[in-house]
C-alpha positions, 0 to 999 in steps of 0.5 A: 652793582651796575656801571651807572651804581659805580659811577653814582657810588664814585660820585657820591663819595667824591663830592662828601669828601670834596675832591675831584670826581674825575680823579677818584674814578681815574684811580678806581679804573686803574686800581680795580677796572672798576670792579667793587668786589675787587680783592688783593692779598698783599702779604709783603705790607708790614703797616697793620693797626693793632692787629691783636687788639683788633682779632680780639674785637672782631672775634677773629685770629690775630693771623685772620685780622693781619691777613685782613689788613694786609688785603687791599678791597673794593674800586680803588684797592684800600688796604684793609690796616689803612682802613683800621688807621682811619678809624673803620671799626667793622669787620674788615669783611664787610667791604666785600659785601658793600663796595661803598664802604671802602671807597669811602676810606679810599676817598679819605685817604686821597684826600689827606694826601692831596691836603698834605703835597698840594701836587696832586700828581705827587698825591698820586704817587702817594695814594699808591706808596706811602709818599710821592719818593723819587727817584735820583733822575726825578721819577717817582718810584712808582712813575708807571702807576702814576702815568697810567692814572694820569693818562686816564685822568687826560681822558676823563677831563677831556671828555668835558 
């Protein structure tokens, strides 16, 4: 894919789920640089989808669909089971040749959470943990993770 492909791709999928543009490209720059091919084995995530039931579908070992899951894919790095929970029902290897399939599930994801806190750096936050936790000094957990999406999203805001 091109920049200008990328760039077209994020704009795409902000606008059908109706969230900002800006903010879903700030997030796939620092997730991915913007690379659509990028991969991450997370072996330390625990929340899979039915991973038997799935390895039987997809004609896949129960351990090849967990390390599918457990695999974060594409411009913002979706987890492979948050796909499964959002009702993807291909193979999970299909994001490696299609990069605007998991953005598309990103951009759902994203959305949920600026629907569920309403804040969106704590949307932010969440997008990257789970949910916006802070810290007992009123930092989020993650506060690196969400400063260096909130910088790049100054940048891009500005340049409006």
């Amino acid at each position: 894919m091109t920049n200008a492909e990328i760039l077209s791709t994020i704009s795409t999928v902000a606008q059908q789920e109706k969230i900002d543009e800006k903010l879903l490209l700030a997030i796939c720059k620092v997730e991915s640089s913007l690379d659509p091919y990028a991969v991450r084995y997370e072996p330390a995530y625990k929340w899979l989808v039915s991973p038997r039931e799935w390895a039987s579908q997809m004609r896949l070992s129960v351990a090849t669909e967990e390390t599918l899951q457990k695999t974060s894919y594409g411009l913002a790095q979706i987890m492979g089971a948050v796909m499964r929970e959002y009702g993807f029902l291909g193979k999970l290897q299909a994001c490696l040749l299609n990069p605007a399939i998991p953005l598309a599930y990103s951009a759902k994801h994203l959305r949920r959470y600026l629907e569920r806190y309403g804040i969106e750096v704590e949307a932010i936050a969440a997008y990257n943990a789970g949910s916006p936790r802070k810290t007992k000094g009123g930092m989020f957990e993650n506060q690196l993770y969400v400063d260096k999406v909130s910088a790049e999203l100054r940048k891009l805001r500005a340049l409006t």
